[in-house]
Each structure stands twice: as structure tokens, then as C-alpha cells.
C-alpha positions as CSV (number, residue, x, y, z in Angstrom):
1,X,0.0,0.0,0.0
2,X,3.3,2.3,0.7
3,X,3.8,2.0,-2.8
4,X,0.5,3.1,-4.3
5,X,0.8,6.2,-2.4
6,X,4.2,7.0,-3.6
7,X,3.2,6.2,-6.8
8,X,0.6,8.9,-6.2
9,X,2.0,11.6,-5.3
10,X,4.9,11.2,-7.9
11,X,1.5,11.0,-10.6
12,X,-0.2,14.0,-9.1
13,X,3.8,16.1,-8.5
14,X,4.1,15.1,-12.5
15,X,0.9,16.1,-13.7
16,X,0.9,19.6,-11.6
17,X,4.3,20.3,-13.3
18,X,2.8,19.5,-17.2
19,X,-0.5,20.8,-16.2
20,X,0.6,24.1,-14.5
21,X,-1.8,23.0,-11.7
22,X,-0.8,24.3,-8.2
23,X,1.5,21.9,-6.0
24,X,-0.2,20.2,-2.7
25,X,0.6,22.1,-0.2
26,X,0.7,21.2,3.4
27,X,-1.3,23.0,6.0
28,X,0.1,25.2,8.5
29,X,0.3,24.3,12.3
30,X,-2.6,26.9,13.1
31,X,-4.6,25.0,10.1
32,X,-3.9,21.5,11.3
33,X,-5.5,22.9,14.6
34,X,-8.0,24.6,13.2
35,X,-9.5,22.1,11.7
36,X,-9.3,19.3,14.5
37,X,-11.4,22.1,16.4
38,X,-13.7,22.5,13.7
39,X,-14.3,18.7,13.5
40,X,-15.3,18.5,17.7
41,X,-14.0,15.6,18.1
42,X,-12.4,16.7,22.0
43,X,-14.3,19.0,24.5
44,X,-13.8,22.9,23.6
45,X,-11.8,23.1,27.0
46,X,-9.3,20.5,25.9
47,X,-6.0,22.2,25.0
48,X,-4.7,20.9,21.4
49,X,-1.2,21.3,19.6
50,X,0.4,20.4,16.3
51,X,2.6,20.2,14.6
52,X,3.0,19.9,10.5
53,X,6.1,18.1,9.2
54,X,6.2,16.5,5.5
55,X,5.7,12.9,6.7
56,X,3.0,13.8,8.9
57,X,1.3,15.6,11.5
58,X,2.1,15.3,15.2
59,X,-0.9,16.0,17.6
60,X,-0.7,16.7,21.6
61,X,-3.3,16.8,23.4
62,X,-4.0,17.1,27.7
63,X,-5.6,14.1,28.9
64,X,-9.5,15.2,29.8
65,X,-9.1,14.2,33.7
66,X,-12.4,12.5,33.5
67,X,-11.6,10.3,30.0
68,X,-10.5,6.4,31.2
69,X,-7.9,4.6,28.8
70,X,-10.5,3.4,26.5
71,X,-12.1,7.4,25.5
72,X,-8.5,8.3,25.1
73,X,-7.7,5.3,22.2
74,X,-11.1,6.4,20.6
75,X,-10.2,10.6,20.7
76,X,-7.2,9.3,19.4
77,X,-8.2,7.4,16.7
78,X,-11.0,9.8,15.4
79,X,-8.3,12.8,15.4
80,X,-6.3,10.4,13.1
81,X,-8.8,10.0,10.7
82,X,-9.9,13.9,10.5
């Protein structure tokens, strides 16, 4: 599956440079933040940080005191897939 997507993005870099379409560009920190806010997945009063990077995007978060283990793995699992 690591391949398709390399194959991918080499197909879409390739086509934006013959095309003259605009390069993906990857959001900013403040983005990234703004929308894991916009998609509610934690309480408003739960701090949230992160931080872009080309192979991916780090997310910190404050544990809510009254999430157990298991509201934690979900949280984290539904910030992954926003």
C-alpha cells in the first residue's frame, strides 16, 4: 500500500508540473488545529497542539481528567482520521 501512495503523489507532482496545476501544499500548524477544532472531536476546553512536518502531523493533546484509557484510544483514533 506504501507504494501506491508514492506512486501517487509522484502521478499527481508530475501532472501539476505539465499541467501548471498548483503543487499540494501542506497546512500550516494553526490549520492542522483549526481544523481538529472544527471537527469536535475533543471537548472545547481541551488544549490541542500540532505540529505539521512533511511525513505527517504530530498531535498533543491534555488528557481530559475525566476520559478512562479506552475514551483516550477512541479521541485518538478519530483525530487520526480527521
Amino acid at each position: 500500500m506504501g507504494e501506491k501512495k508514492v506512486i501517487l503523489v509522484s502521478g499527481l507532482a508530475i501532472s501539476s508540473l505539465l499541467l501548471g496545476l498548483p503543487a499540494l501544499a501542506l497546512p500550516s500548524d494553526g490549520e492542522a488545529v483549526d481544523a481538529l477544532e472544527k471537527a469536535k472531536i475533543l471537548a472545547p476546553t481541551i488544549r490541542l497542539n500540532a505540529r505539521v512536518a512533511e511525513d505527517g502531523i504530530e498531535v498533543a493533546t491534555y488528557k481530559n481528567p475525566k476520559a478512562n484509557q479506552n475514551d483516550c484510544k477512541i479521541e485518538a483514533l478519530l483525530i487520526a482520521k480527521t
